[in-house]
LOMARPA-463830 format. One record per residue (C-alpha): residue number from 1; residue in three letters; x, y, z. Coordinates in Angstrom, 1 decimal. Layout:
// LOMARPA-463830
- i_aa_X_Y_Z
- NUM_ALA_X_Y_Z
...
//
This chain:
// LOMARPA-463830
- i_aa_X_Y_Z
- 1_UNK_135.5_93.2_103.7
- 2_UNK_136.5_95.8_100.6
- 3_UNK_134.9_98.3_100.6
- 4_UNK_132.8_98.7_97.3
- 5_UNK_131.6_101.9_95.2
- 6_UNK_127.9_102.3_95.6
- 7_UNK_125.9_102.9_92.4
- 8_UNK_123.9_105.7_91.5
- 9_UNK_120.5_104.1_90.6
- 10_UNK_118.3_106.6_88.4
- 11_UNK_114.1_105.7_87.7
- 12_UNK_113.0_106.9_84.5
- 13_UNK_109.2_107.0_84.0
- 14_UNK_109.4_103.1_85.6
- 15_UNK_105.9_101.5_85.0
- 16_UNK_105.1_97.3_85.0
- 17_UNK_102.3_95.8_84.8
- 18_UNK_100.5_92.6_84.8
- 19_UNK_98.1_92.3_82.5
- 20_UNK_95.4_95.0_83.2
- 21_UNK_96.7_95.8_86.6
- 22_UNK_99.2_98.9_86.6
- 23_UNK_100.9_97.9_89.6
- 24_UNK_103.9_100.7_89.4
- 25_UNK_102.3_103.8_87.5
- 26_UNK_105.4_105.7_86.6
- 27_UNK_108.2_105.9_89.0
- 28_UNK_110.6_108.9_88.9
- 29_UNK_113.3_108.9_91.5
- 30_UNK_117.5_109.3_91.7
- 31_UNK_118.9_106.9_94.5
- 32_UNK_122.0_108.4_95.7
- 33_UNK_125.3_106.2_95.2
- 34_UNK_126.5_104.4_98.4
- 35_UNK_123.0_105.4_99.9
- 36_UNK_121.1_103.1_102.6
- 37_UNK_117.3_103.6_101.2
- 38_UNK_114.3_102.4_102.4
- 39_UNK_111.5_101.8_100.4
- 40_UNK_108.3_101.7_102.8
- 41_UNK_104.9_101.1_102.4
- 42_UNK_102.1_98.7_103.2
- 43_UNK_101.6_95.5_101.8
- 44_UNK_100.8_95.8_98.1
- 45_UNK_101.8_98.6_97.4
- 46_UNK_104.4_97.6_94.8
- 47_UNK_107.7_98.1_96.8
- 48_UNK_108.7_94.0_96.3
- 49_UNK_107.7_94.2_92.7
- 50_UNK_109.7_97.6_92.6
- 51_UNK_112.6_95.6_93.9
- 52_UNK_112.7_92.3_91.6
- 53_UNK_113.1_95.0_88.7
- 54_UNK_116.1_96.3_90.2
- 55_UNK_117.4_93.2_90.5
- 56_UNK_116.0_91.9_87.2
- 57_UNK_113.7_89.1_88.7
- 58_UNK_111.3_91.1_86.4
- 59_UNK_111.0_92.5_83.6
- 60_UNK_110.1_96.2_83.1
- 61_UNK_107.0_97.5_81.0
- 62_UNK_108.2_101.0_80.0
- 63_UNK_110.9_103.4_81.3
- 64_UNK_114.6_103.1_82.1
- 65_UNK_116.3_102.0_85.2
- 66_UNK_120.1_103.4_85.1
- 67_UNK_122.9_102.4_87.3
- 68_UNK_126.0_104.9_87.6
- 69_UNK_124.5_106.2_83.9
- 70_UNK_124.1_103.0_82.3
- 71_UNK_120.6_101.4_81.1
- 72_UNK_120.2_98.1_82.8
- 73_UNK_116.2_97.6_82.6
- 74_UNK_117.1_94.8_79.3
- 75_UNK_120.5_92.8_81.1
- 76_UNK_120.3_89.6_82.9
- 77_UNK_120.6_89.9_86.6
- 78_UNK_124.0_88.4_86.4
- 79_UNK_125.5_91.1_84.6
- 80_UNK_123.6_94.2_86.8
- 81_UNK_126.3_94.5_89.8
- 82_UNK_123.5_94.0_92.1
- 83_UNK_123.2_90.8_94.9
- 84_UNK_120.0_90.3_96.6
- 85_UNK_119.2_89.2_100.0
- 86_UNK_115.5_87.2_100.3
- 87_UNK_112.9_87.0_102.8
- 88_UNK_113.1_83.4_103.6
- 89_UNK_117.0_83.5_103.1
- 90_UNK_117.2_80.7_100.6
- 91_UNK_119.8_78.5_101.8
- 92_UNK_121.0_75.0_100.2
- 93_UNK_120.4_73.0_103.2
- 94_UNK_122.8_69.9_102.3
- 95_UNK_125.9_72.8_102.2
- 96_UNK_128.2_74.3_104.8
- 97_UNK_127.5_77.9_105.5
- 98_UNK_131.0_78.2_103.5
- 99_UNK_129.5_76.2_100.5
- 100_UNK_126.4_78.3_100.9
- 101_UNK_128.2_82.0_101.1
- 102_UNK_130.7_80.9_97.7
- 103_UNK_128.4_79.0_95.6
- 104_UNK_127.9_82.2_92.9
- 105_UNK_131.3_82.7_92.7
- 106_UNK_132.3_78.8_92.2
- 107_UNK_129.6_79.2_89.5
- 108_UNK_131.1_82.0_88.2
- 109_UNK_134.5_80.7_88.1
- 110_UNK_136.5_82.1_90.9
- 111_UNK_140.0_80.5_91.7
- 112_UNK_139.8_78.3_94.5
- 113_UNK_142.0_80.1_96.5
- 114_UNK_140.4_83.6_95.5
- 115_UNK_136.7_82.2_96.5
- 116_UNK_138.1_80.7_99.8
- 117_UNK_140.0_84.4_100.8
- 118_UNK_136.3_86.1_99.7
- 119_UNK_134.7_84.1_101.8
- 120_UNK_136.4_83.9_104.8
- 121_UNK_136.3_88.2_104.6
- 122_UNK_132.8_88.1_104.1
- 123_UNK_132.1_85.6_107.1
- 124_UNK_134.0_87.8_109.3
- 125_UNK_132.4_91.0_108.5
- 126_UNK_128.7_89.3_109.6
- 127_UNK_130.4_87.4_112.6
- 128_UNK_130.2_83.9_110.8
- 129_UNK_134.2_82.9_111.0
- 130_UNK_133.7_80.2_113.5
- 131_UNK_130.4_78.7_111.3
- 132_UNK_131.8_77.6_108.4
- 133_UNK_131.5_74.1_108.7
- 134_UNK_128.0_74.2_110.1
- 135_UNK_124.7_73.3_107.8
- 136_UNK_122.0_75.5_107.7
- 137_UNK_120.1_73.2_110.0
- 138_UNK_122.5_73.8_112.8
- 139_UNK_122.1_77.7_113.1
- 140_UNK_119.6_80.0_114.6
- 141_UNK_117.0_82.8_112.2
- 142_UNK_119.3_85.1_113.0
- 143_UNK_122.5_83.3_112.0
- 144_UNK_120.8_81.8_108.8
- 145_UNK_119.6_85.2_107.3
- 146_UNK_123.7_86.5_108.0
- 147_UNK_124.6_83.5_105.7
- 148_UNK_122.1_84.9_102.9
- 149_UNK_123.8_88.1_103.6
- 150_UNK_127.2_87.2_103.4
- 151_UNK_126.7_85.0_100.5
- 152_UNK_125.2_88.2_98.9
- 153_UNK_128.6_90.7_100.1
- 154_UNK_130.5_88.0_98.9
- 155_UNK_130.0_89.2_94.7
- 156_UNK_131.5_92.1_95.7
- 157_UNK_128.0_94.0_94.1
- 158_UNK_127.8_98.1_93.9
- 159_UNK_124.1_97.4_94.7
- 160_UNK_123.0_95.3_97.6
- 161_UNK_119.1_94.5_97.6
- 162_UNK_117.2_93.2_100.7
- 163_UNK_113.8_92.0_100.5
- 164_UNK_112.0_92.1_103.9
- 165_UNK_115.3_90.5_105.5
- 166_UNK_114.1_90.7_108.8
- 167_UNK_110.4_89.9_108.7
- 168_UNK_111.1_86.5_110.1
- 169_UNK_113.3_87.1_113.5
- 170_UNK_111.7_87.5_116.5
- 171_UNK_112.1_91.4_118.2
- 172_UNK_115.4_91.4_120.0
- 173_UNK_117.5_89.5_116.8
- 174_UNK_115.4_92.5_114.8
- 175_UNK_116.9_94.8_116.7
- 176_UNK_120.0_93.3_117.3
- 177_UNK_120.1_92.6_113.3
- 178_UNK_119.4_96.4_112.2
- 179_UNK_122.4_97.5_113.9
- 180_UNK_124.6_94.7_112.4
- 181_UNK_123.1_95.8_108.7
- 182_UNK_123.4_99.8_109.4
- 183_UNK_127.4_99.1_110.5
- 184_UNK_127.7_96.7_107.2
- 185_UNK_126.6_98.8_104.7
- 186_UNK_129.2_101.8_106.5
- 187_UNK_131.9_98.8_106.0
- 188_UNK_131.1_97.8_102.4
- 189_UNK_130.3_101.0_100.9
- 190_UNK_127.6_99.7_98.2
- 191_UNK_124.3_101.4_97.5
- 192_UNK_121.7_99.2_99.5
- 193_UNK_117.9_99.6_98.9
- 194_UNK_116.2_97.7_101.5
- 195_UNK_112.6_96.9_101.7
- 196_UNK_110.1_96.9_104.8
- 197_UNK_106.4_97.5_105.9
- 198_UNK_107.8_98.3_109.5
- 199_UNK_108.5_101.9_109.8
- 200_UNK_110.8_101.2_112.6
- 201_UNK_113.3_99.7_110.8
- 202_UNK_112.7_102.7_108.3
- 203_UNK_114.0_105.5_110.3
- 204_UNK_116.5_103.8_112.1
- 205_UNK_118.4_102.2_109.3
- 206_UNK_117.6_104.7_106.2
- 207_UNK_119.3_107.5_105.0
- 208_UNK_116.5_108.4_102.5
- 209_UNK_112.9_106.9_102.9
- 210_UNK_110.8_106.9_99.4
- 211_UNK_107.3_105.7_100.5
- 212_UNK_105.0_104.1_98.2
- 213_UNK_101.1_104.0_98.0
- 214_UNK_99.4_102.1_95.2
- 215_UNK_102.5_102.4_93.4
- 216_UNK_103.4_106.1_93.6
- 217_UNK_106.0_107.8_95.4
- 218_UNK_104.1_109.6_98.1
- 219_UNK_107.7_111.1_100.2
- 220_UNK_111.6_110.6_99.5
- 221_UNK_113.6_112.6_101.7
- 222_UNK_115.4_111.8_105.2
- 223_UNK_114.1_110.1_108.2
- 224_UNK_113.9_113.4_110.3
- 225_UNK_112.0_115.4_107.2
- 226_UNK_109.8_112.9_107.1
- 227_UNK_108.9_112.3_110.4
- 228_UNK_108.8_116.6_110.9
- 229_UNK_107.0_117.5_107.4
- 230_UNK_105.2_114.7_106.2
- 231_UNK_103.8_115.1_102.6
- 232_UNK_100.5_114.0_102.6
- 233_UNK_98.1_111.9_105.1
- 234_UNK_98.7_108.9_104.2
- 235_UNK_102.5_109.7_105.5
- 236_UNK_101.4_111.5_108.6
- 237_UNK_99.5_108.1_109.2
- 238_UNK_102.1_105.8_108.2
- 239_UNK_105.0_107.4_110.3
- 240_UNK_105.2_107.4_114.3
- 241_UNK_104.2_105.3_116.9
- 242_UNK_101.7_105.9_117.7
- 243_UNK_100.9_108.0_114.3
- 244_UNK_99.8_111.5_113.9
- 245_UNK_96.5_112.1_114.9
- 246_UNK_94.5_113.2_111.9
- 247_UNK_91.5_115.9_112.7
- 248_UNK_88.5_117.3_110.5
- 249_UNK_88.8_121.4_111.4
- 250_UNK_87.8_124.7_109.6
- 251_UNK_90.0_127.6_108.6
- 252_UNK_88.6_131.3_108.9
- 253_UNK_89.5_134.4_109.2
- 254_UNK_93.3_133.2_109.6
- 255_UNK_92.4_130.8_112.8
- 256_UNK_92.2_127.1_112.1
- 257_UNK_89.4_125.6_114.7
- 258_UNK_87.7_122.3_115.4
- 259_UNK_84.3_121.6_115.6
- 260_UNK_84.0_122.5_119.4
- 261_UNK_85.2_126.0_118.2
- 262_UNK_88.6_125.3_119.9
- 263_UNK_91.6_127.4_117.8
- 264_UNK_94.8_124.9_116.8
- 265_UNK_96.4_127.0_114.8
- 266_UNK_96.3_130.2_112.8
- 267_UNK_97.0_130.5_109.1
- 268_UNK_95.8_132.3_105.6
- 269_UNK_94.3_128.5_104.7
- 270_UNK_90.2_129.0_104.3
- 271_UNK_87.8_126.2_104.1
- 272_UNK_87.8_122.2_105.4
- 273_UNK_91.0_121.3_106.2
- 274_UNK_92.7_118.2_108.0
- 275_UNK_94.8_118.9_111.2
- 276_UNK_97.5_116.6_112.3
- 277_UNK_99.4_116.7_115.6
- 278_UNK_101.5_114.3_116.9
- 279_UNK_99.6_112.6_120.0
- 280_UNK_103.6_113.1_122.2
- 281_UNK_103.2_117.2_121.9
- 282_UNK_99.9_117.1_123.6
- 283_UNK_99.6_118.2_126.9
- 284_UNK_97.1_116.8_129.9
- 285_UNK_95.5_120.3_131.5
- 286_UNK_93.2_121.7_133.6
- 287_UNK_91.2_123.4_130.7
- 288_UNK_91.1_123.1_127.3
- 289_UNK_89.8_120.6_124.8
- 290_UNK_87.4_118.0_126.6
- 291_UNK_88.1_114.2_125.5
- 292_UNK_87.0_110.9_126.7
- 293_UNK_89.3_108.3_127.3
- 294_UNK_88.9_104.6_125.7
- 295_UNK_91.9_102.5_126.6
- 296_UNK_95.2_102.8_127.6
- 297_UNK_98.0_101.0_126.2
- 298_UNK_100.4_100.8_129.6
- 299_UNK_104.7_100.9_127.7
- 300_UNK_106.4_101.2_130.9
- 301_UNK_108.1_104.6_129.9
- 302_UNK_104.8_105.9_128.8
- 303_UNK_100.7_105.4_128.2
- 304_UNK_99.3_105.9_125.2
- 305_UNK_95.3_107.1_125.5
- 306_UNK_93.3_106.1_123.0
- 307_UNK_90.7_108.6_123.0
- 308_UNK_88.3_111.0_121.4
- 309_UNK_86.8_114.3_121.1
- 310_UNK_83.2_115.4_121.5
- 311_UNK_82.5_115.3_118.2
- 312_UNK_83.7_111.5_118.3
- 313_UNK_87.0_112.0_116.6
- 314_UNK_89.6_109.7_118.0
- 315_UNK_92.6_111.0_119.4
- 316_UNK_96.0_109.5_120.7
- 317_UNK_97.6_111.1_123.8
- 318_UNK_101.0_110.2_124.9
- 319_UNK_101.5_110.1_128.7
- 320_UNK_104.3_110.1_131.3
- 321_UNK_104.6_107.5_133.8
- 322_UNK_103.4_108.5_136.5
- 323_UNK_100.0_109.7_135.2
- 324_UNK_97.5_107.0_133.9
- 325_UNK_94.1_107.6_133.1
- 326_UNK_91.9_105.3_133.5
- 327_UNK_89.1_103.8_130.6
- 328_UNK_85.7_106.2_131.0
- 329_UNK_87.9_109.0_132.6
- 330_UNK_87.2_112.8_131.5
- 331_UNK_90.1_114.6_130.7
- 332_UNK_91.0_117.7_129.3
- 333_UNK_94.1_118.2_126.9
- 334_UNK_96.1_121.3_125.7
- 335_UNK_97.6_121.7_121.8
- 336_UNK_98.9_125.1_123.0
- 337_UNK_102.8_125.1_121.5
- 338_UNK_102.4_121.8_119.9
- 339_UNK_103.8_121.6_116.3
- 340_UNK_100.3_121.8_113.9
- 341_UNK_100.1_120.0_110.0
- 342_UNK_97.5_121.4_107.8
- 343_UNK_96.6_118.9_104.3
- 344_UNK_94.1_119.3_102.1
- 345_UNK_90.8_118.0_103.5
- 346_UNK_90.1_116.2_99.4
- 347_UNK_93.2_115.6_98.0
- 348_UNK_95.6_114.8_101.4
- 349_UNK_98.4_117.2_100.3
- 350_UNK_100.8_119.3_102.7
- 351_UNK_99.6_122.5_103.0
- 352_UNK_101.6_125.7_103.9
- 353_UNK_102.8_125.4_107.6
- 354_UNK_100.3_127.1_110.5
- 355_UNK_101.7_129.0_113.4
- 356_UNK_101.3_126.5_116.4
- 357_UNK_98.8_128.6_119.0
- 358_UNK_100.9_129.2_122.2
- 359_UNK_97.6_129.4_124.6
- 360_UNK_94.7_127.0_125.0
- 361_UNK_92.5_127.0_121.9
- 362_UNK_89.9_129.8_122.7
- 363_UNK_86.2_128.7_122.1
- 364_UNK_84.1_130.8_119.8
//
């Protein structure tokens, strides 16, 4: 397939609504040309709606969207550079997969011969060439959603859009899909913004994540400075499997503690504070932090605990193999050396980084 130029899309002060209901605030945000981005979030939270105004499926209430410096927010979706691919693939079922991947550019006009050459390319590059002929009808999830994203390569856009394209196939063709779309985009060069709940498919496929909540941007930055700085709770939650543990402490006279007086961290933060750790940087000791174990989720490489502290805080421990608490079991658990996140125990915010203890907590 040709490669394409990727479009640098720009958000100026992007707000819709319907009605009453502010559903994107005011959106601010440069999405690099050529770019694989990720817009993540949970359901709701106005990353669909964020996408049908890229592609002009909606209209915009205030603010600018600009492609490669040009102001698109008021042009039909024809005339935007952009092709999207849908959630339930939207296929003409009475046309080949050849009619199917062509039919915008016989619209549009395309010599015969031109629109034939296109789409054989754009067949090959998603491993269609030998399905041409076939119907819809005759071809698996998997197959059917690389027609929709064929027939989407196939305009040649600067912009490619996908809309939850993988919600519908089982894990493995999910899998096996994500690494057909990550080589694709490398092929065809075009700036693709690609929408999910799954986090998963987040960090493996993205260059730049920008997570939504209620409509704002909560993080936009890599995969890897997400996962190792998040911005607020809501990220530290949303990110990891299993996620961060989140955990009311205290900060004091430069030591951050919870309430059984054991020290996490130490820092220059005073007052209520919220501590996250990852639950795969704590340690199973023989003195420490006292936790009682509620079930164990048994993934063949690992266990995850699902715990909690004294105090009735839940925490998540991650386990090797060969050690496997059992439900009702007393353990005891080391943070000494793991990695600690301080936020702001009202408003959720990052807070400057701690210095991880490199002991077991002492209690006061």
């Amino acid at each position: 397939m040709q490669a394409t130029t990727g479009a640098e899309i720009r958000l100026d002060a992007l707000t819709k609504s319907y009605g009453d209901n502010l559903v994107l605030p005011g959106l601010d945000a440069t999405l690099g040309a050529g770019e694989f981005t990720v817009i993540l979030g949970p359901s709701g939270c106005g990353k669909s709606t964020l996408l049908n105004l890229l592609a002009g499926l909606e209209r915009v209430t205030s603010g600018r969207i600009l492609m490669n410096g040009r102001e698109v927010q008021d042009l039909a979706p024809r005339d935007r550079g952009v092709a999207m691919v849908f959630q339930n693939y939207a296929l003409y079922p009475h046309m080949t997969v050849a009619e199917n991947i062509g039919y915008a550019l016989k619209i549009a006009g395309v010599p015969r011969a031109e629109r034939d050459r296109r789409i054989a390319e754009a067949a090959r590059s998603v491993a269609l060439g030998d399905y041409l002929i076939r119907r819809p009808g005759e071809l698996s999830g998997g197959q059917r959603q690389r027609v929709a994203i064929a027939r989407a390569i196939v305009r040649e856009p600067s912009v490619m859009l996908f809309d939850e394209p993988l919600s519908n196939l089982d894990a493995q063709l999910r899998h096996g899909t994500r690494m057909e779309l990550a080589a694709l985009h490398r092929r065809i060069g075009a700036s693709s913004i690609f929408v999910t709940h799954d986090q998963v498919e987040a960090m493996t496929l993205a260059d730049r994540i920008l997570i939504l909540n209620k409509g704002r941007i909560e993080q936009f930055d890599t995969p890897e400075a997400i996962y190792r700085r998040p911005a607020s709770t809501f990220v530290a939650g949303f990110i990891g499997a299993p996620p961060m543990n989140l955990l009311d402490a205290m900060a004091e006279d430069g030591q951050v503690r919870l309430a059984s007086g054991s020290v996490l961290a130490r820092g220059e933060v005073n007052g209520p504070v919220t501590v996250g750790i990852r639950p795969e940087t704590i340690r199973l000791s023989d003195a420490g932090e006292l936790v009682v174990v509620d079930y164990v989720e048994d993934l063949g490489g690992h266990h995850v605990l699902a715990a909690h502290l004294e105090d009735g805080q839940p925490l998540r421990i991650m386990t090797p193999p060969e050690r496997r608490p059992e439900p009702g079991e007393r353990l005891h658990v080391s943070f000494a050396g793991a990695p600690v996140h301080l936020f702001d125990a009202v408003t959720g915010r990052r807070l400057a980084d701690p210095a991880p203890i490199r002991s077991e907590g002492v209690s006061a």
